[in-house]
C-alpha positions as CSV (number, residue, x, y, z in Angstrom):
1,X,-29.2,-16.8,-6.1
2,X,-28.0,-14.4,-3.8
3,X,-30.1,-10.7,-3.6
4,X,-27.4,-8.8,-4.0
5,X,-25.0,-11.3,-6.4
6,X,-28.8,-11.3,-8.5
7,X,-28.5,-7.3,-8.7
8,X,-25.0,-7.3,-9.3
9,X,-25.6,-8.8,-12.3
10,X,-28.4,-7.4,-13.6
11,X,-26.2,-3.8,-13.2
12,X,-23.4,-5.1,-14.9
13,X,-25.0,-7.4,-17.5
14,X,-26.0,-7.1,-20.7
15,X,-29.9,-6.0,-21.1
16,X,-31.9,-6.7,-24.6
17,X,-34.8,-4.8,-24.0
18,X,-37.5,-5.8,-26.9
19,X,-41.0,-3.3,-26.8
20,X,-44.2,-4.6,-27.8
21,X,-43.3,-7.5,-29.4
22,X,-46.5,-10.1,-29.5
23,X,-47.0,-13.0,-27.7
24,X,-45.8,-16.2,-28.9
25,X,-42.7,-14.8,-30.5
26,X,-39.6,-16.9,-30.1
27,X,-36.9,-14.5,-29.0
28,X,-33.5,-16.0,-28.4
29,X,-29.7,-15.1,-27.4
30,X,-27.1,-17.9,-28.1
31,X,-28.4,-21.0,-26.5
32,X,-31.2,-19.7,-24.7
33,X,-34.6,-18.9,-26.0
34,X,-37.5,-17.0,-24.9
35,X,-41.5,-17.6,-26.0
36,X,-42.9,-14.7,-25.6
37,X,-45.7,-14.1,-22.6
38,X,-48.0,-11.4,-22.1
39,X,-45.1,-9.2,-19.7
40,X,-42.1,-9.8,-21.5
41,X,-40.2,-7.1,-22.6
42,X,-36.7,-8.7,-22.6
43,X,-33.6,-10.2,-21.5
44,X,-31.5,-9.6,-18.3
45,X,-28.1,-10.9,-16.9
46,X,-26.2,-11.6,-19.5
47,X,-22.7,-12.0,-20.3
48,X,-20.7,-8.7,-22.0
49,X,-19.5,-9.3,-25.5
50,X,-20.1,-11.5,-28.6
51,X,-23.4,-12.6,-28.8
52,X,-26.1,-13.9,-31.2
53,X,-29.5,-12.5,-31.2
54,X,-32.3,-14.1,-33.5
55,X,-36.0,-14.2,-33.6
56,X,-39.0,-15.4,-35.3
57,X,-42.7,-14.2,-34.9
58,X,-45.7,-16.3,-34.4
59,X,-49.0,-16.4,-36.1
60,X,-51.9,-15.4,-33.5
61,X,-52.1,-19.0,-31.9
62,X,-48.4,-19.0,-31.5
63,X,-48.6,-22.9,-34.2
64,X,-46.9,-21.2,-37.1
65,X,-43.3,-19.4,-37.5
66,X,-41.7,-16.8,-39.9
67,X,-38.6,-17.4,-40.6
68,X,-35.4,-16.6,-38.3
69,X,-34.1,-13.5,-38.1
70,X,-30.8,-13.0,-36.0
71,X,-27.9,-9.9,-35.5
72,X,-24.4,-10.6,-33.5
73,X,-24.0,-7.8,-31.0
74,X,-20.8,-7.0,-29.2
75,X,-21.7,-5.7,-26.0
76,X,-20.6,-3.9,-22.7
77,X,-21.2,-4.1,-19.2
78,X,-24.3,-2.6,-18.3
79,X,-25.0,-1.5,-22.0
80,X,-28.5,-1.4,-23.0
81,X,-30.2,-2.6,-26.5
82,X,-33.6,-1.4,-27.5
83,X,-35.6,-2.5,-30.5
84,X,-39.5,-2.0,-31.2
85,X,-41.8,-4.2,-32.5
86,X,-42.7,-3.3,-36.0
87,X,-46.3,-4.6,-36.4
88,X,-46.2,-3.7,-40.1
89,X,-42.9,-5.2,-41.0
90,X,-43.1,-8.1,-37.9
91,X,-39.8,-7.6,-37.2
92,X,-37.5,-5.1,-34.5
93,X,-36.5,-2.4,-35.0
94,X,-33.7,0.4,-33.9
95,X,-35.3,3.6,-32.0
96,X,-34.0,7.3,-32.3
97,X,-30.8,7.8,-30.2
98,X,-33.2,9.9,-27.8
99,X,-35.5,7.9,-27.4
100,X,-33.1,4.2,-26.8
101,X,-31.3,6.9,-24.4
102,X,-34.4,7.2,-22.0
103,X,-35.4,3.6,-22.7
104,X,-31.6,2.9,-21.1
105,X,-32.2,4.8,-18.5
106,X,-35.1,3.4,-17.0
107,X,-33.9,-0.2,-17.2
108,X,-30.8,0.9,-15.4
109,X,-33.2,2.6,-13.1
110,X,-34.9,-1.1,-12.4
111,X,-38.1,0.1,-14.1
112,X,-38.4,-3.0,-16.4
113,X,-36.5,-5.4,-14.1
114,X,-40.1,-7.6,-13.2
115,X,-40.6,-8.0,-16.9
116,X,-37.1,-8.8,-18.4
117,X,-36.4,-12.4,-18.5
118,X,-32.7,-13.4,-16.6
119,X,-29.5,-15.0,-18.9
120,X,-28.9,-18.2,-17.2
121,X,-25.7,-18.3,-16.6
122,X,-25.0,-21.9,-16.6
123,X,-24.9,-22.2,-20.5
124,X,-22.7,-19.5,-20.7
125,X,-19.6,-21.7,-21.5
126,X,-21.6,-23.5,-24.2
127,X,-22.1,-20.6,-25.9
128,X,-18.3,-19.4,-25.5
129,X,-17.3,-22.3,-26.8
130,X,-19.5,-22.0,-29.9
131,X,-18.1,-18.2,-30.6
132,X,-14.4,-18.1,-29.0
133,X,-13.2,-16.8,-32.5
134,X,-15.2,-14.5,-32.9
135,X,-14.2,-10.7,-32.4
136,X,-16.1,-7.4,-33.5
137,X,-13.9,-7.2,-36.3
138,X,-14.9,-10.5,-37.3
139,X,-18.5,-9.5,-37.1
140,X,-17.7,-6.2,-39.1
141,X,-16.1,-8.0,-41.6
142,X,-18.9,-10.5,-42.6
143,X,-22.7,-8.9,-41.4
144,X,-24.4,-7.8,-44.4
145,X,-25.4,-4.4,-44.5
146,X,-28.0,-3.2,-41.4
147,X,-27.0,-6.3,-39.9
148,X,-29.7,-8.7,-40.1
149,X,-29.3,-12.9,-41.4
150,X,-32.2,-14.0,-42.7
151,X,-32.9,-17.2,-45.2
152,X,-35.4,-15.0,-46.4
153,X,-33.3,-12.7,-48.1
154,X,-31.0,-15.7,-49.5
155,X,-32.9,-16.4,-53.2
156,X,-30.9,-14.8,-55.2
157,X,-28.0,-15.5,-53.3
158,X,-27.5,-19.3,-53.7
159,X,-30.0,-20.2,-56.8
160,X,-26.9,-20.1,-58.8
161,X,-24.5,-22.0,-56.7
162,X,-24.1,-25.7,-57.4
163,X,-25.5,-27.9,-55.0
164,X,-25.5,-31.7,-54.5
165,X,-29.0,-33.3,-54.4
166,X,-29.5,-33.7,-50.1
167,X,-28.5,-29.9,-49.9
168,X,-31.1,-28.9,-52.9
169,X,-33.3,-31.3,-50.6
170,X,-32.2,-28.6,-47.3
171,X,-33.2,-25.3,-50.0
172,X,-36.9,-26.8,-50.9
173,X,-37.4,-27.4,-47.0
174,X,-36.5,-23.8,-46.0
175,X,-38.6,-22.4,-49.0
176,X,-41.7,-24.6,-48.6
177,X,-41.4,-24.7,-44.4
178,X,-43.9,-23.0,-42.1
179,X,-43.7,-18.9,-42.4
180,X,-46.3,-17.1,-40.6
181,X,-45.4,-13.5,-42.8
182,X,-43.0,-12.8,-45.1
183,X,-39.8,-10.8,-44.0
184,X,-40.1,-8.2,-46.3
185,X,-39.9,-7.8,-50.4
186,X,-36.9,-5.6,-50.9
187,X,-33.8,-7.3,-52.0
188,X,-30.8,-7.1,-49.3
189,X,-27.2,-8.2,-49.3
190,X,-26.2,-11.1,-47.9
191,X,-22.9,-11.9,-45.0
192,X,-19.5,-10.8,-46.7
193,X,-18.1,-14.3,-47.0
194,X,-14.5,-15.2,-48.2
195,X,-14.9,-17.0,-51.8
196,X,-14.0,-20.7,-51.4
197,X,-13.0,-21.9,-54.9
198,X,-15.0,-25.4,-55.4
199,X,-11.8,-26.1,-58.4
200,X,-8.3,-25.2,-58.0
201,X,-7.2,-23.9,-61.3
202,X,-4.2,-22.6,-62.7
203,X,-2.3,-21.9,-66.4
204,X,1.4,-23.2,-67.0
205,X,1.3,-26.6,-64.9
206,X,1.4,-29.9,-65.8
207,X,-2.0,-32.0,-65.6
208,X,-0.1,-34.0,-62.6
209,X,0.5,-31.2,-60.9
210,X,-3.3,-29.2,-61.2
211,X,-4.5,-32.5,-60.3
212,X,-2.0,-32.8,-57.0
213,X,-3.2,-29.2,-56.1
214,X,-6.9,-30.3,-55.6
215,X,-6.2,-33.4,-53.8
216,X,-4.2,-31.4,-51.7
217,X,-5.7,-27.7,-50.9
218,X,-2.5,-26.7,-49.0
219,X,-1.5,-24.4,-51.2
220,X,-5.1,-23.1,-51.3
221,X,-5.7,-22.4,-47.9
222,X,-1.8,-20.7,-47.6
223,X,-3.1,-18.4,-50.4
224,X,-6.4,-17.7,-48.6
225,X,-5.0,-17.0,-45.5
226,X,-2.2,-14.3,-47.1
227,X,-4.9,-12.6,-49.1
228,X,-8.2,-12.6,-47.1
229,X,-7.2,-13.0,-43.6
230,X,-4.3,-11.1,-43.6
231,X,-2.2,-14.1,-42.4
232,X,-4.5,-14.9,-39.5
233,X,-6.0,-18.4,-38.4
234,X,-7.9,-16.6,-36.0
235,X,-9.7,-15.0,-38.3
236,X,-10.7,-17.5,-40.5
237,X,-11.7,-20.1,-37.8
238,X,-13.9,-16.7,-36.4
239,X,-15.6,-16.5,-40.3
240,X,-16.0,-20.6,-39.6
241,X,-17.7,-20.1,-36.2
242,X,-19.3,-17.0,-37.6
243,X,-21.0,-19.1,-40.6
244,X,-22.0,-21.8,-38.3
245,X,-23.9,-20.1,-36.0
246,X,-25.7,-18.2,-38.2
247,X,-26.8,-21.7,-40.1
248,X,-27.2,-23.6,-36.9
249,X,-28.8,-20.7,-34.7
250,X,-30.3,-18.7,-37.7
251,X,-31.1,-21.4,-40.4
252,X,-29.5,-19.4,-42.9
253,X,-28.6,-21.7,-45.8
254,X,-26.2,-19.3,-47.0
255,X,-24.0,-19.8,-43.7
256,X,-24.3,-23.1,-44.2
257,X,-22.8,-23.6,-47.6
258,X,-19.8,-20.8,-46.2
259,X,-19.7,-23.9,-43.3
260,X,-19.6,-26.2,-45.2
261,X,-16.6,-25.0,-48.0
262,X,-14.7,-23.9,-45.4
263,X,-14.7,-27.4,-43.6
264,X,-14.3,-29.3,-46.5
265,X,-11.1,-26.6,-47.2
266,X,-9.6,-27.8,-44.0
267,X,-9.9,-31.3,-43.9
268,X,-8.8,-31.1,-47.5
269,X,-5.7,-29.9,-46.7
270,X,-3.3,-33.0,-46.1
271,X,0.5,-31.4,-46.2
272,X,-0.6,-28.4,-44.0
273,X,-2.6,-31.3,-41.6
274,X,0.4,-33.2,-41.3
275,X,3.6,-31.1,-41.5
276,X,2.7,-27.4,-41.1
277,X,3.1,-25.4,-38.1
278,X,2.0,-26.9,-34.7
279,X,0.8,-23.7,-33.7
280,X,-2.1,-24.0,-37.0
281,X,-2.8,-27.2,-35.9
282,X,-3.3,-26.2,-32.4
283,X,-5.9,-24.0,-33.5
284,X,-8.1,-26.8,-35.7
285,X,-7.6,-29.2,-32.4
286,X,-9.0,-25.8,-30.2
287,X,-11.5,-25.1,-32.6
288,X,-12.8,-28.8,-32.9
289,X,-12.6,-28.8,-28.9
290,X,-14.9,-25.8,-28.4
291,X,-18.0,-26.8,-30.8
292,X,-17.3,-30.4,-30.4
293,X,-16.5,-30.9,-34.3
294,X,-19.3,-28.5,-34.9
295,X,-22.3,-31.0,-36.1
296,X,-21.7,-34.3,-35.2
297,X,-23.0,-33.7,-30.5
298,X,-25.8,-31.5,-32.2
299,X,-28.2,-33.3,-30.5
300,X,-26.0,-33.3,-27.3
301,X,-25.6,-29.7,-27.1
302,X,-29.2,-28.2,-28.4
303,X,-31.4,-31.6,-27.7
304,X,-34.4,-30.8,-25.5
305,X,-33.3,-27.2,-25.4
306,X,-35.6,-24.5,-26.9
307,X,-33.5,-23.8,-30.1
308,X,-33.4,-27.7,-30.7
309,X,-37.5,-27.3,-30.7
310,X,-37.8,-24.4,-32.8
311,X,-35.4,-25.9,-35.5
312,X,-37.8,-28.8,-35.7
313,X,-41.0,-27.2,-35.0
314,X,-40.7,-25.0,-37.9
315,X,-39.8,-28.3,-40.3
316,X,-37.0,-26.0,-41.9
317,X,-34.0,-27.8,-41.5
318,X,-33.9,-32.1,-41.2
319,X,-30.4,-32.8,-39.4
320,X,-30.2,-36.3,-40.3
321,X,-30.3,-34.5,-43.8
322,X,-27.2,-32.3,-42.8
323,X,-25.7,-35.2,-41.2
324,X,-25.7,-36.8,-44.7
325,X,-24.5,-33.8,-46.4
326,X,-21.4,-33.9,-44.4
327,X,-20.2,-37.4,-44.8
328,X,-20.7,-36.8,-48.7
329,X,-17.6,-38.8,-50.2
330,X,-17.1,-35.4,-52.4
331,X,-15.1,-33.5,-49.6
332,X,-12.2,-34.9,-49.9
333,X,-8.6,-36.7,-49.1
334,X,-9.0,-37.3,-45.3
335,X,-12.8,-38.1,-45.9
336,X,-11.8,-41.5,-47.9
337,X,-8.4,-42.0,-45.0
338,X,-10.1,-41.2,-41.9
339,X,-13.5,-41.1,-40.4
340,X,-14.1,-37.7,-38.7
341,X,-13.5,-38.9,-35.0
342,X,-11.0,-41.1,-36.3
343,X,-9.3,-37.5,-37.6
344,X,-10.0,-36.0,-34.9
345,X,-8.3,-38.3,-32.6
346,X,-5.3,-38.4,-34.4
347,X,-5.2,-34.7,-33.9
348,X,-5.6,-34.7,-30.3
349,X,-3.4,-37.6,-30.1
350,X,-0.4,-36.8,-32.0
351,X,-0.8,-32.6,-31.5
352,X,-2.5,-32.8,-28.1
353,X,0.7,-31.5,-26.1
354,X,1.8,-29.0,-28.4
355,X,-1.8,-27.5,-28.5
């Protein structure tokens, strides 16, 4: 690259500046991860806006992982992010306002530039395709308080939700997987997801007509959309991007259940599908577009890339388990009609000039 193009963007980019963290530590943003060497102190070059930030520390010979830890940021040009190793806790942590203020300072000043690892740019549009949907009031709307998405702080959370055998499977793997430390022992709150009802039920209808309404989760979805998203697709495809990241990227099992509700919502939704408004079903066939049907080119979009390593390294997740999961007959009308490309090529097919 070009000098000057190269310091260009390093002025106008996005810095992550991480202090002390040890060696071996997998840091990562989007895509794109980072093991830790004996200079590193961060990330350089990248991209203002919406981004995903996750790490997970080492045990001293760098063979053993803690659990992920990840934050979305929402970022400006040339803004600066400081955290600090906490050697107690092993995680990051914020600095005073005085203290991130002279830390900013000297990385615009160049001082850290040798030691700061660059963005590379040319899985940018990966990761914009992955997080489109997502806007800062999206992220607002769903972090949990401080922030952080950890399966580590997801026990509580999903021990009473009802889960089919392969994803019971998923929830011993991530409890009994390779953790170098544990990620602290108070209980925290996890993401502010919108409550997917498993059942549709309702008093004063026929049983014909309760049993039409859960074949057919139009009506669902039309109620979701008025009283949790405030009438926007936008939104809820942003909470569905939002939730599969922060499964895919962050192995949080909790994302992965919101994932996996609010897909099985969608593709249960045969009246809205097939006569509702082009402009909804412009978004599904953009959304499907950008993340490539989300899990199905897994392998083609993370294979041989470090987050695809880490995933298996750790032993947390088996895909070909997830894989499963999602072709379970239990999700619904289009699952027994179509097969999921099949689905999806009728969408592009028959909506593909109005999208």
């Amino acid at each position: 690259m070009d000098p000057g193009k190269a310091l260009e963007l390093v002025k106008h980019g996005v810095t992550l500046l991480f202090l002390d963290v040890p060696q071996y530590t997998l840091v990562a943003v989007g895509t794109q991860m980072f093991s830790v060497g004996p200079t590193f102190k961060g990330i350089k070059m990248i991209p203002p806006g919406i981004h995903f930030v996750y790490y997970s520390s080492s045990s001293r010979d760098g063979k053993e992982f803690s659990p992920i830890i990840g934050f979305f940021i929402d970022a400006g040009p040339s803004e600066v992010i400081v955290r600090k190793w906490d050697q107690q806790d092993e995680r990051l942590i914020k600095l005073s306002e005085e203290e991130e203020e002279r830390y900013s300072q000297a990385v615009k000043n160049l001082e850290f530039d040798r030691q700061l690892g660059p963005y590379n740019l040319s899985h940018y549009e990966d990761w914009k395709r992955l997080s489109n949907f997502i806007t800062k009031s999206v992220i607002e709307r769903l972090e949990p308080i401080g922030g952080e998405i950890t399966v580590e702080c997801e026990n509580e959370i999903v021990r009473n939700t009802t889960k089919m055998p392969m994803e019971e499977a998923i929830d011993k793997q991530l409890k009994v997987g390779n953790s170098a430390t544990s990620v602290g022992k108070s209980p925290r709150k996890g993401c502010y997801y919108t409550s997917i009802p498993r059942v549709v039920k309702c008093k004063g209808i026929s049983g014909q007509e309760l049993t039409s309404l859960n074949l057919d989760k139009t009506q669902l979805l039309e109620t979701l959309l008025a009283k949790d998203y405030g009438d926007s697709e936008d939104l809820l495809l942003g909470e569905l991007q939002f939730a599969f990241i922060a499964f895919l990227m962050g192995q949080s099992l909790e994302a992965f259940l919101q994932w996996k509700s609010l897909v099985s919502l969608l593709f249960g939704c045969t009246e809205a599908m097939l006569v509702w408004s082009f402009n909804l079903v412009g978004q599904f066939v953009k959304f499907f577009d950008s993340v490539g049907f989300t899990i199905l080119p897994l392998h083609h979009l993370l294979e041989g890339s470090p987050s695809f390593e880490i995933c298996a390294s750790t032993q947390k997740i088996d895909i070909n388990m997830i894989r499963v999961i999602i072709f379970d007959s239990s999700y619904g009308n289009f699952y027994n009609i179509f097969s999921m490309n099949n689905f999806y090529f009728f969408l592009r097919t028959f909506y593909g000039g109005r999208a």
